[in-house]
N, CA, C and O atoms as a Maestro MAE file, in Angstrom:
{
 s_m_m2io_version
 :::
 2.0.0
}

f_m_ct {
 s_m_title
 :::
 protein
 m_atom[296] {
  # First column is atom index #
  i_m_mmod_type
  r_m_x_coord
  r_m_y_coord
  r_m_z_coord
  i_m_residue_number
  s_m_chain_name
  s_m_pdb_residue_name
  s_m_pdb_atom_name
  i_m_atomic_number
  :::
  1 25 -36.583 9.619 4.344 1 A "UNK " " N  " 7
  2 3 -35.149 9.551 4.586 1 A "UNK " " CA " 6
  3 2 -34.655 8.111 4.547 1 A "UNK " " C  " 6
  4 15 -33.482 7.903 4.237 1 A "UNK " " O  " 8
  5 25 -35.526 7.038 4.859 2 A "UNK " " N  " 7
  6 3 -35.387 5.660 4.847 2 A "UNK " " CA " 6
  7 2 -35.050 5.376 3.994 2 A "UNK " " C  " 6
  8 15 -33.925 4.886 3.897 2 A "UNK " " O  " 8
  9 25 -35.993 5.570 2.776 3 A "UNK " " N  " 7
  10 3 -35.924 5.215 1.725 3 A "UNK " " CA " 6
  11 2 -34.913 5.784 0.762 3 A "UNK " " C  " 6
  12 15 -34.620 5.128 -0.237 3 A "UNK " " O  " 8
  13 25 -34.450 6.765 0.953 4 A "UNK " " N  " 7
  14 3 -33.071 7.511 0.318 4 A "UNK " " CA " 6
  15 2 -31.748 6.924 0.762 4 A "UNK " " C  " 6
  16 15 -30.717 7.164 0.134 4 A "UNK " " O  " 8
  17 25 -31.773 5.968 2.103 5 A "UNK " " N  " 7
  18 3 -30.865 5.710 2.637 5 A "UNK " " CA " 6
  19 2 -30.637 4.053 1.906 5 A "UNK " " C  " 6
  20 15 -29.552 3.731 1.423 5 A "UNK " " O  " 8
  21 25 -31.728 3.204 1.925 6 A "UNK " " N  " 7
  22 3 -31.851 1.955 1.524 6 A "UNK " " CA " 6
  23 2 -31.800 2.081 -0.380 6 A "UNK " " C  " 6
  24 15 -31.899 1.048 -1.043 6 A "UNK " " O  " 8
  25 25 -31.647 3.386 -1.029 7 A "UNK " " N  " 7
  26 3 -31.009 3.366 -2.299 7 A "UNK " " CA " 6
  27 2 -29.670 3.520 -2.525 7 A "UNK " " C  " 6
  28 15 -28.978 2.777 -3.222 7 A "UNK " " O  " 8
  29 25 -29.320 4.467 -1.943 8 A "UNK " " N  " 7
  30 3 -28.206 4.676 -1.070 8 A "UNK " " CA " 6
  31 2 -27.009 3.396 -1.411 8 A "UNK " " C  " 6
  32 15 -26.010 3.272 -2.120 8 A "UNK " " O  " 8
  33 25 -27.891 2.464 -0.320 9 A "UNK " " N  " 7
  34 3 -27.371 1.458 -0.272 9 A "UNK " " CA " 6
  35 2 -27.146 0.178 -0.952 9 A "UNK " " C  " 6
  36 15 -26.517 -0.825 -0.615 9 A "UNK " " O  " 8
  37 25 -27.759 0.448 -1.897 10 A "UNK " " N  " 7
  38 3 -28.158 -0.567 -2.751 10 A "UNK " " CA " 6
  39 2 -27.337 -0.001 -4.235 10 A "UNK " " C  " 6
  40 15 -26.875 -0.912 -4.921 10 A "UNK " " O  " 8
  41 25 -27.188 1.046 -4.619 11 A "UNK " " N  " 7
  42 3 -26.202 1.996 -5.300 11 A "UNK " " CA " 6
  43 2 -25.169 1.295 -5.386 11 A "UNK " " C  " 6
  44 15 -24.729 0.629 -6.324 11 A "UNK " " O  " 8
  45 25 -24.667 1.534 -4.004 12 A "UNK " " N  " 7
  46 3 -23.234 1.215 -3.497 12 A "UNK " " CA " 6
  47 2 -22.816 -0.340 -3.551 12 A "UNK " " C  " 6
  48 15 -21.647 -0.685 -3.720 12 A "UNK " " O  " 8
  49 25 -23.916 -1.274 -3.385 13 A "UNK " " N  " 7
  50 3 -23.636 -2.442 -3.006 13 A "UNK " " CA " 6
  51 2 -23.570 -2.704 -4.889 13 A "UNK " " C  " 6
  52 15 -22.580 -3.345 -5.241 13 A "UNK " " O  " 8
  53 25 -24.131 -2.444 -5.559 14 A "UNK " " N  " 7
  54 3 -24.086 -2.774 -7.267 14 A "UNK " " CA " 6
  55 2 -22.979 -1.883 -7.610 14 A "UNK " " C  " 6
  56 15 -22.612 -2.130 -8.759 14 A "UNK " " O  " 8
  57 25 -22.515 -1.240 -7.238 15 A "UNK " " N  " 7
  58 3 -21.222 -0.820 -7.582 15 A "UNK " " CA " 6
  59 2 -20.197 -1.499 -7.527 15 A "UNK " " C  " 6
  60 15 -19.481 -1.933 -8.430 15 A "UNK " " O  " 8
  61 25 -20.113 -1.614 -6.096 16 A "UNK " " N  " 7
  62 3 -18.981 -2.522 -4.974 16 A "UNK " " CA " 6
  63 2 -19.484 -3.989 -6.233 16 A "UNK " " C  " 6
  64 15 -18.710 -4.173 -7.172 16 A "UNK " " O  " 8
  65 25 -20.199 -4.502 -6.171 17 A "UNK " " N  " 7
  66 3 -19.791 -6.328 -7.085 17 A "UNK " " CA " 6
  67 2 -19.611 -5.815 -8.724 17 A "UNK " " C  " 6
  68 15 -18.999 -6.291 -9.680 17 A "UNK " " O  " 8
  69 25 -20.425 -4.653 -8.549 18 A "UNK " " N  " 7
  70 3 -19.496 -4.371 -10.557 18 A "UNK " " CA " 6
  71 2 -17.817 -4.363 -10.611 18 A "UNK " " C  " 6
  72 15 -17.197 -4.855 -11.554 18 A "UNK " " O  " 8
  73 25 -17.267 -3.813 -9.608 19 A "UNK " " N  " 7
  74 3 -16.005 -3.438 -9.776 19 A "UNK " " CA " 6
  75 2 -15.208 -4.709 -9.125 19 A "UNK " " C  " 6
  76 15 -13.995 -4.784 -9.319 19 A "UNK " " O  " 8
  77 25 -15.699 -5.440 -8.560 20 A "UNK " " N  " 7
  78 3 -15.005 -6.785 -8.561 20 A "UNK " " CA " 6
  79 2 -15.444 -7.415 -9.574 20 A "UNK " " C  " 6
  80 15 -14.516 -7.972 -10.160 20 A "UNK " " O  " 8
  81 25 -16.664 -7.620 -10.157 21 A "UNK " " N  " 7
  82 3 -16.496 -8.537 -11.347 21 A "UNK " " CA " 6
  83 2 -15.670 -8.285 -12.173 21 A "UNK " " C  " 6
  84 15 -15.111 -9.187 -12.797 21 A "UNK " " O  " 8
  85 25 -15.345 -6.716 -12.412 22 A "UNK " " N  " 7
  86 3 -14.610 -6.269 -13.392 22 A "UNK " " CA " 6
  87 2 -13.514 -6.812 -13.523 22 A "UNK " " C  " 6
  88 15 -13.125 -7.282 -14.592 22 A "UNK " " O  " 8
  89 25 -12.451 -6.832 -11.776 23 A "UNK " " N  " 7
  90 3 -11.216 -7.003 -11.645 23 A "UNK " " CA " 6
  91 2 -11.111 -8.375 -11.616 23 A "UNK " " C  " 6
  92 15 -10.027 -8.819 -11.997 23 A "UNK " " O  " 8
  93 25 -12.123 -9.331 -11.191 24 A "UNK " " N  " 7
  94 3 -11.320 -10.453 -11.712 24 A "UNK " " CA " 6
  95 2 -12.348 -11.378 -13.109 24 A "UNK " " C  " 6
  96 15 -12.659 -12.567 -13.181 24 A "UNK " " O  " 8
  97 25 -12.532 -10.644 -13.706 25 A "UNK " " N  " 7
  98 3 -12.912 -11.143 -15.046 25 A "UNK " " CA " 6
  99 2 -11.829 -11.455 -16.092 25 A "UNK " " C  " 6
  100 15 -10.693 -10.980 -16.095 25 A "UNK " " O  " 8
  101 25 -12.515 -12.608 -17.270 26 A "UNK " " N  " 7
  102 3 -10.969 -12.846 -17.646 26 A "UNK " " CA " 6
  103 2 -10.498 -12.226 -18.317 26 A "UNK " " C  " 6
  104 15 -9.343 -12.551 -18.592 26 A "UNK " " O  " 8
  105 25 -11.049 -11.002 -18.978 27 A "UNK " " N  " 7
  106 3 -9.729 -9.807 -19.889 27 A "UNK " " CA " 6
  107 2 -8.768 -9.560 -18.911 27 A "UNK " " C  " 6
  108 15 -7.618 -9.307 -19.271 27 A "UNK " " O  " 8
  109 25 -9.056 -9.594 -17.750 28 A "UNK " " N  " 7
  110 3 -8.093 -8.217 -17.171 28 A "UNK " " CA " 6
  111 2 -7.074 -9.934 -16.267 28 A "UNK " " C  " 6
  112 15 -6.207 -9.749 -15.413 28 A "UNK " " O  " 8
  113 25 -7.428 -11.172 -16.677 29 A "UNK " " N  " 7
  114 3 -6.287 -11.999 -16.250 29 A "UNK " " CA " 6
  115 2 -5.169 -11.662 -16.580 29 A "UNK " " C  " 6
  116 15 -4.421 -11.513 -15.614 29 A "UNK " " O  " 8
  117 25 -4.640 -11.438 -17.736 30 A "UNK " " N  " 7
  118 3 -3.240 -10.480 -18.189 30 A "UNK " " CA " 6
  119 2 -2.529 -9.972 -17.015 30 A "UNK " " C  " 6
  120 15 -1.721 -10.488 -16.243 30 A "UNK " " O  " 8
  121 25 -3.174 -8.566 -17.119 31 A "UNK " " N  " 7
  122 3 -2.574 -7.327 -16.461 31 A "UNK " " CA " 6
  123 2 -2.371 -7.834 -14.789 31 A "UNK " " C  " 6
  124 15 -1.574 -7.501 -13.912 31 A "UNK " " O  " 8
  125 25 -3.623 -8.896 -14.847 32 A "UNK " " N  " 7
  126 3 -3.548 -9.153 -12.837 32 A "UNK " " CA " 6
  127 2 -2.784 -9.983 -12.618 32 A "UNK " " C  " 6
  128 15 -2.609 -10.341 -11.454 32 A "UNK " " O  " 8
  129 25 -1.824 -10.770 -14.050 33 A "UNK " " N  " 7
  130 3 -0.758 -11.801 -13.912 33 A "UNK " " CA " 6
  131 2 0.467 -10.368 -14.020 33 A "UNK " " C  " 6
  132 15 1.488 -10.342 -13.334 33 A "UNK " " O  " 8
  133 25 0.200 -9.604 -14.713 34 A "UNK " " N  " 7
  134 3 1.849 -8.583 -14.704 34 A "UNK " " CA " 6
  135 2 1.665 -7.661 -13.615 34 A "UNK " " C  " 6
  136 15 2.630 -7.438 -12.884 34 A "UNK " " O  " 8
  137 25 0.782 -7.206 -13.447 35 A "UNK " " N  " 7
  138 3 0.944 -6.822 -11.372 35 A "UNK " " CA " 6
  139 2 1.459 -7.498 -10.802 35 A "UNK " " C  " 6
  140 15 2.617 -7.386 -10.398 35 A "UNK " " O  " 8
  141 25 0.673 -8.424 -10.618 36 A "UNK " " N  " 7
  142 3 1.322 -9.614 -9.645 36 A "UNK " " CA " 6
  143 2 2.775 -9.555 -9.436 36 A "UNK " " C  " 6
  144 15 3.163 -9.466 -8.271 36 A "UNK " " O  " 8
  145 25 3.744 -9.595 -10.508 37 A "UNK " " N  " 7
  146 3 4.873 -9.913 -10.512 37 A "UNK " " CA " 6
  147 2 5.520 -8.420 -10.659 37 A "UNK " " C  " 6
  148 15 6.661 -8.645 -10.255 37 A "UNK " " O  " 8
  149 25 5.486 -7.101 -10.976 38 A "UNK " " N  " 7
  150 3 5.679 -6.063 -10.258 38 A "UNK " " CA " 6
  151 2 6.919 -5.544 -9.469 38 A "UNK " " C  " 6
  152 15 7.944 -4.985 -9.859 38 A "UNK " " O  " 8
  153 25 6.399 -5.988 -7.979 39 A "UNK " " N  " 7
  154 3 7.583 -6.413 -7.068 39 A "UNK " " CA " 6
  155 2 8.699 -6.910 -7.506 39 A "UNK " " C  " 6
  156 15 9.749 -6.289 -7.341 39 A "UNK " " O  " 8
  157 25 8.672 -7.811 -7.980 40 A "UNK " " N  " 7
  158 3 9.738 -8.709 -8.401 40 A "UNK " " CA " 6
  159 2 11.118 -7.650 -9.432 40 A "UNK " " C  " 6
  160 15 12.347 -7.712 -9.446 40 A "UNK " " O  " 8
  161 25 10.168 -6.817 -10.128 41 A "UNK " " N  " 7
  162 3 10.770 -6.423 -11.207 41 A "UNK " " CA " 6
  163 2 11.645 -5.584 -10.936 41 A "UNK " " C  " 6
  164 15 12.391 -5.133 -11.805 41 A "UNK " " O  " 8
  165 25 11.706 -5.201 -9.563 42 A "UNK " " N  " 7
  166 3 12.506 -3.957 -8.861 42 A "UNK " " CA " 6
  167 2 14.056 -4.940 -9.202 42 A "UNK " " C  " 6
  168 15 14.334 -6.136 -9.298 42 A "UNK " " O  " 8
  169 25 14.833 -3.548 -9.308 43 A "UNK " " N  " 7
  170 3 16.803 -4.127 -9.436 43 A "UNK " " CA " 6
  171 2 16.856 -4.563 -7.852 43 A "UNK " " C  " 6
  172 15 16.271 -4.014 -6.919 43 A "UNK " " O  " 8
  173 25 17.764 -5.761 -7.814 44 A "UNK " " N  " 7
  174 3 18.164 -5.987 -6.567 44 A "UNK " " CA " 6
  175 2 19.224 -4.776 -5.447 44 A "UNK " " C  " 6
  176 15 20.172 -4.157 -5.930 44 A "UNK " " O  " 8
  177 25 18.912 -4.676 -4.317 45 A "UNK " " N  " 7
  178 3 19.489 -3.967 -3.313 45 A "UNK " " CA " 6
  179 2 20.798 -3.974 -3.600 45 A "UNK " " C  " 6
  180 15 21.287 -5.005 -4.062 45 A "UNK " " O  " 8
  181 25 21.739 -2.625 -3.337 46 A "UNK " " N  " 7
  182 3 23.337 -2.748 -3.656 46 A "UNK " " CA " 6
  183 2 23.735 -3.417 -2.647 46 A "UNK " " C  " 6
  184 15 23.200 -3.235 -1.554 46 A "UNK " " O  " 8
  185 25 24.830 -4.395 -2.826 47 A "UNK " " N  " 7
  186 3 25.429 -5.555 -2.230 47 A "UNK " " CA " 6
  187 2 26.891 -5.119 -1.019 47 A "UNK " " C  " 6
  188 15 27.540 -5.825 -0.246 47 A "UNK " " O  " 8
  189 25 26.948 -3.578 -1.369 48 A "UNK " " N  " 7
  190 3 28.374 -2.745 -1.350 48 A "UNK " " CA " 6
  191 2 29.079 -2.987 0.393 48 A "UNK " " C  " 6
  192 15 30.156 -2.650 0.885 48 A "UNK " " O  " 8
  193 25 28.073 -3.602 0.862 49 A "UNK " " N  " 7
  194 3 28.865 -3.904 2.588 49 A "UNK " " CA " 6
  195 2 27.628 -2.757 3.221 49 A "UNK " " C  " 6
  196 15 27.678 -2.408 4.400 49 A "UNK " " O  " 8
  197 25 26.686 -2.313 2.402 50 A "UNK " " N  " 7
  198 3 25.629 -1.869 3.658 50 A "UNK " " CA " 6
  199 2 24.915 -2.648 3.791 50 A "UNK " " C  " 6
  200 15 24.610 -3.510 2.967 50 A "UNK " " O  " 8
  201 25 24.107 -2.356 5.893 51 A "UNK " " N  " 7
  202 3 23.049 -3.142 5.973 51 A "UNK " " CA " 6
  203 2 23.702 -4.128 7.491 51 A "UNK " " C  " 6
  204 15 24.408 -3.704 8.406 51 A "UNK " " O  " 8
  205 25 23.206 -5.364 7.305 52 A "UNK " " N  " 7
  206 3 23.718 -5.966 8.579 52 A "UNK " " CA " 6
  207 2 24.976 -5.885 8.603 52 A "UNK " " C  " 6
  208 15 25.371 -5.135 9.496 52 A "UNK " " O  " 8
  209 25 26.106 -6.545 7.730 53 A "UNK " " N  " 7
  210 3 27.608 -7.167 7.805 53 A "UNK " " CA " 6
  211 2 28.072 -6.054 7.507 53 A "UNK " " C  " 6
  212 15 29.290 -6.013 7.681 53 A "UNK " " O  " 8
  213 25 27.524 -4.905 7.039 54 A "UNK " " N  " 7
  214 3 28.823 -3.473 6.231 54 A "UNK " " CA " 6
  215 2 29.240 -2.701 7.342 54 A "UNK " " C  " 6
  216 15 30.026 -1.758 7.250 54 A "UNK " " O  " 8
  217 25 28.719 -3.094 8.390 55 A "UNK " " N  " 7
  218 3 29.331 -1.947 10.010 55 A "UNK " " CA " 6
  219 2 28.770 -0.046 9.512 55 A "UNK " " C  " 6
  220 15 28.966 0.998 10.134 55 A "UNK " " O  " 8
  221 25 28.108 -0.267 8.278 56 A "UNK " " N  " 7
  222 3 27.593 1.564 8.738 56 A "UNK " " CA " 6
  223 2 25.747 1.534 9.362 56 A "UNK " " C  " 6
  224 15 24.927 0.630 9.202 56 A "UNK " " O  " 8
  225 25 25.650 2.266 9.755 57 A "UNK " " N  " 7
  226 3 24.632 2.450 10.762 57 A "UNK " " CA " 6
  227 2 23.348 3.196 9.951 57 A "UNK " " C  " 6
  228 15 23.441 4.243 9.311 57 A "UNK " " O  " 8
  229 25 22.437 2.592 10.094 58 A "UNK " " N  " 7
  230 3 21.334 3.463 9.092 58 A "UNK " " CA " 6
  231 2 20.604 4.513 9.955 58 A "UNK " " C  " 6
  232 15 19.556 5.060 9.611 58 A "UNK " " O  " 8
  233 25 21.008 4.652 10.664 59 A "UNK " " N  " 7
  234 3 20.019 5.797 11.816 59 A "UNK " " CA " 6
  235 2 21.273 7.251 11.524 59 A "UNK " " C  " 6
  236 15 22.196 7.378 12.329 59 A "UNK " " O  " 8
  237 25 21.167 8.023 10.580 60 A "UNK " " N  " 7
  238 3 21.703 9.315 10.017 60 A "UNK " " CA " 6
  239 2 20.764 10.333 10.543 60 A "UNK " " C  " 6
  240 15 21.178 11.441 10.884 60 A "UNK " " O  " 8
  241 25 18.670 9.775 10.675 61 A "UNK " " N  " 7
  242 3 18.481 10.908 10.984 61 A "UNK " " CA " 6
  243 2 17.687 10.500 12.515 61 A "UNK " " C  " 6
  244 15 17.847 9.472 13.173 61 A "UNK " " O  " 8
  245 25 16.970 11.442 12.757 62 A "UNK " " N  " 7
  246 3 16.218 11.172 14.495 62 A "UNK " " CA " 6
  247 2 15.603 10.499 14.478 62 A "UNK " " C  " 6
  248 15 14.710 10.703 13.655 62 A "UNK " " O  " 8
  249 25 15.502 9.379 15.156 63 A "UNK " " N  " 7
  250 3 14.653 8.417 15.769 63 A "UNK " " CA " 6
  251 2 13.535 8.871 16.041 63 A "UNK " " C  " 6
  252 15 13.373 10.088 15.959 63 A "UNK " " O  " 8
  253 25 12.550 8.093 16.404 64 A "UNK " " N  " 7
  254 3 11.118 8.470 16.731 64 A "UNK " " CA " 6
  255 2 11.293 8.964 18.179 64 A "UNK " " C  " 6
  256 15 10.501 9.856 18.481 64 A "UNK " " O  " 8
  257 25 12.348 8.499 19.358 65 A "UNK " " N  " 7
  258 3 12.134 8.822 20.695 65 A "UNK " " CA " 6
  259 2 12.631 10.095 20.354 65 A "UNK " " C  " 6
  260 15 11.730 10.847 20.725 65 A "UNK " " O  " 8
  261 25 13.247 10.570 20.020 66 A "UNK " " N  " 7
  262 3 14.019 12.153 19.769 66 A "UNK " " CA " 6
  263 2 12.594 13.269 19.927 66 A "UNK " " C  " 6
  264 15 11.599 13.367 19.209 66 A "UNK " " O  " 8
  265 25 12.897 13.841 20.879 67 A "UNK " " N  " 7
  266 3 11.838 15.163 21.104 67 A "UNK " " CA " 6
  267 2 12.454 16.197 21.385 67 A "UNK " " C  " 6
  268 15 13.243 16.248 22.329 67 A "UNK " " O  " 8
  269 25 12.081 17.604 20.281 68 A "UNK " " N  " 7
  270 3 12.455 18.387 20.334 68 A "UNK " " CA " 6
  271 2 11.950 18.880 21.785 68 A "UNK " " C  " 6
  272 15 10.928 18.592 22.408 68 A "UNK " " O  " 8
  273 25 12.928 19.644 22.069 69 A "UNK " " N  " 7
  274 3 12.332 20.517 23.301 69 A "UNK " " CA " 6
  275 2 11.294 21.676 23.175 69 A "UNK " " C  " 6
  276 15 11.673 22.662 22.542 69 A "UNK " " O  " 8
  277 25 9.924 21.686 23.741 70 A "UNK " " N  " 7
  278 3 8.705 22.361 23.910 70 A "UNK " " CA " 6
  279 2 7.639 21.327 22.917 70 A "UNK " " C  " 6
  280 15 6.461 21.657 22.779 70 A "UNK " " O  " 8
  281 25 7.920 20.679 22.579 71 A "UNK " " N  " 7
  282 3 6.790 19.647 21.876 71 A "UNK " " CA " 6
  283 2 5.915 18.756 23.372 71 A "UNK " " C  " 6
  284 15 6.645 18.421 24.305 71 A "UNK " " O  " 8
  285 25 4.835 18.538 23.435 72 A "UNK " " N  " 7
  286 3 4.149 18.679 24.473 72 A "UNK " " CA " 6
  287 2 3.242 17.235 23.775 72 A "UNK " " C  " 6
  288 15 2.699 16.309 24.378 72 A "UNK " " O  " 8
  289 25 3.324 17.441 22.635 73 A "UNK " " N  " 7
  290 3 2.085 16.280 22.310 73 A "UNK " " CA " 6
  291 2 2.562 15.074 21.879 73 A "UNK " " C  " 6
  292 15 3.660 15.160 21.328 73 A "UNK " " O  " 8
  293 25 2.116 14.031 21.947 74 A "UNK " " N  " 7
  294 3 2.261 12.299 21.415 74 A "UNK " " CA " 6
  295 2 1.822 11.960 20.901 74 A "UNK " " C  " 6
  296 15 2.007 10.778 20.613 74 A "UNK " " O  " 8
  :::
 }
 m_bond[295] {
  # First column is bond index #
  i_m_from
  i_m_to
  i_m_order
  :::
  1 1 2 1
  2 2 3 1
  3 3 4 2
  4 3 5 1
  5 5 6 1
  6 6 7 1
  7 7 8 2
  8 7 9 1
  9 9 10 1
  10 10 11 1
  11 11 12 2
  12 11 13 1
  13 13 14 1
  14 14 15 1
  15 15 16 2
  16 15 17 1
  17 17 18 1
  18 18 19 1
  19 19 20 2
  20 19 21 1
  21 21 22 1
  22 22 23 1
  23 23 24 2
  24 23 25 1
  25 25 26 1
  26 26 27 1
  27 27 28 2
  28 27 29 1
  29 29 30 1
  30 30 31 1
  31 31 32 2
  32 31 33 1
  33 33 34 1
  34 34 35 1
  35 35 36 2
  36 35 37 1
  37 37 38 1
  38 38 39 1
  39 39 40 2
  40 39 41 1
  41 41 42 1
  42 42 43 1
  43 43 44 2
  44 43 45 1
  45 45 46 1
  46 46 47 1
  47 47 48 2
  48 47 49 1
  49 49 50 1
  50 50 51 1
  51 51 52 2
  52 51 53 1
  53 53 54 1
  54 54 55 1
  55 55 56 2
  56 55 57 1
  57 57 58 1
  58 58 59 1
  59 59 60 2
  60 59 61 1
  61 61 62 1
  62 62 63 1
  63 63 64 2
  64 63 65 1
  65 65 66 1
  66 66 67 1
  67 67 68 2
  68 67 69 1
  69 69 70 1
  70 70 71 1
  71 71 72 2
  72 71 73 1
  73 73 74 1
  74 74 75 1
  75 75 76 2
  76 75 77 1
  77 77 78 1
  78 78 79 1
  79 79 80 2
  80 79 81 1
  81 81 82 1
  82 82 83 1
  83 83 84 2
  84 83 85 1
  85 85 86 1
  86 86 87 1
  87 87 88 2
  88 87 89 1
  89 89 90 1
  90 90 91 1
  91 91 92 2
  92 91 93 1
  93 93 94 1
  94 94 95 1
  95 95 96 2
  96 95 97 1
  97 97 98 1
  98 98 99 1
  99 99 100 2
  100 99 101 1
  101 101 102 1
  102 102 103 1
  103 103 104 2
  104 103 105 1
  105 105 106 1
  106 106 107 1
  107 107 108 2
  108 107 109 1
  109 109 110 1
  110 110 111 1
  111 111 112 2
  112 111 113 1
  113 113 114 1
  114 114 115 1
  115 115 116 2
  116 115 117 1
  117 117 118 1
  118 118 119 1
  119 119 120 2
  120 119 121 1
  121 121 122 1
  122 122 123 1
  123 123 124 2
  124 123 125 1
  125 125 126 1
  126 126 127 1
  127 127 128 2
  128 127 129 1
  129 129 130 1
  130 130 131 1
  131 131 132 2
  132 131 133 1
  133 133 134 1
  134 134 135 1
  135 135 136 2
  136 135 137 1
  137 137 138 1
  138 138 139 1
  139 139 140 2
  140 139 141 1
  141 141 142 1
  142 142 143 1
  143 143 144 2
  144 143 145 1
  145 145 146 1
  146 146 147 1
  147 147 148 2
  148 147 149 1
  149 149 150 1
  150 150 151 1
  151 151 152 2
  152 151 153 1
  153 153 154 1
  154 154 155 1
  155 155 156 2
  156 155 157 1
  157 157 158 1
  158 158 159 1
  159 159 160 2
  160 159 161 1
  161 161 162 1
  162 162 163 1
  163 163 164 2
  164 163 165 1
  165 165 166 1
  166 166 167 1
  167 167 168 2
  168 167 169 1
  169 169 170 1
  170 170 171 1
  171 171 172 2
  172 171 173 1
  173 173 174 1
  174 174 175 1
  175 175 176 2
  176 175 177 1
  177 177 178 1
  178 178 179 1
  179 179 180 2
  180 179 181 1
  181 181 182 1
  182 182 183 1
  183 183 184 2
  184 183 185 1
  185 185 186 1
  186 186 187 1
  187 187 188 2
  188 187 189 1
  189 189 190 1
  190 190 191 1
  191 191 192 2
  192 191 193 1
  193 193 194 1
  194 194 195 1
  195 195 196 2
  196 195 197 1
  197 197 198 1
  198 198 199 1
  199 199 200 2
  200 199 201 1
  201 201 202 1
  202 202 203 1
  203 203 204 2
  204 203 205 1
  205 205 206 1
  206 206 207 1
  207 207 208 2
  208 207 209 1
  209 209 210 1
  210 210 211 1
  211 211 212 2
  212 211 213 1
  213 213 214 1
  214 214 215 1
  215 215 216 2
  216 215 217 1
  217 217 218 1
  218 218 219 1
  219 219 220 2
  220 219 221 1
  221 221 222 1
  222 222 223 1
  223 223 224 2
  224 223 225 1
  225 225 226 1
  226 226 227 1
  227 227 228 2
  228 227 229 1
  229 229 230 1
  230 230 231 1
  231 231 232 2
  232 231 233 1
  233 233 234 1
  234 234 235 1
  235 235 236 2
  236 235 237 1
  237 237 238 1
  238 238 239 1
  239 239 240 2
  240 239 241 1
  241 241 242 1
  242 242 243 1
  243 243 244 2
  244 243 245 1
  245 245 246 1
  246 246 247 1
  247 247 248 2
  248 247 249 1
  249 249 250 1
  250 250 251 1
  251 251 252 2
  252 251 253 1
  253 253 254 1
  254 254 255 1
  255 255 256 2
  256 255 257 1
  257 257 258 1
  258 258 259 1
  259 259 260 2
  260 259 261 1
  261 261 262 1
  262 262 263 1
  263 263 264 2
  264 263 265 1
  265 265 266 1
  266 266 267 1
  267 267 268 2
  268 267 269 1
  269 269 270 1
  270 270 271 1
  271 271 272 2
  272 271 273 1
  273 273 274 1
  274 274 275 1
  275 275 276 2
  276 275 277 1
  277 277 278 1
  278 278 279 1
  279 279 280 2
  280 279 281 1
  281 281 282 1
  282 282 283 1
  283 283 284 2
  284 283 285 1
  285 285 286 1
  286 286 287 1
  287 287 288 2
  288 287 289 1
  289 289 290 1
  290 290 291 1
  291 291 292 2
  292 291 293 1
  293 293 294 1
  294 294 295 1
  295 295 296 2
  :::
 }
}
């Protein structure tokens, strides 16, 4: 069982550094420079007066303290 366990492990551990060499090897510099930036690519938030300064309130639905009545668990 030792010995099934210490292949096991050793499996996993040559896996685990294959798949990082993979990801930062230099073909895949490209794609890990256009991930990177990703985020960025999203359209900016509408400007329309929501949010802090627009006076409407983002809580439309129940809060986390809101408990229905007969709910018993936390």
């Amino acid at each position: 069982m030792g010995v099934l366990n210490g292949i096991i492990t050793a499996v996993a551990l040559v896996t685990f550094i294959g798949i990082v060499w993979w990801a930062y090897s230099r073909g895949r510099a490209k794609d890990n420079t256009e991930a990177s930036l990703l985020p960025f690519a999203l359209p900016d938030e509408d400007e329309s007066g929501k949010g802090e300064e627009g006076g409407e309130d983002d809580s439309s639905g129940p809060s986390m303290n809101d408990k229905k009545q007969g709910d018993t668990h936390e």
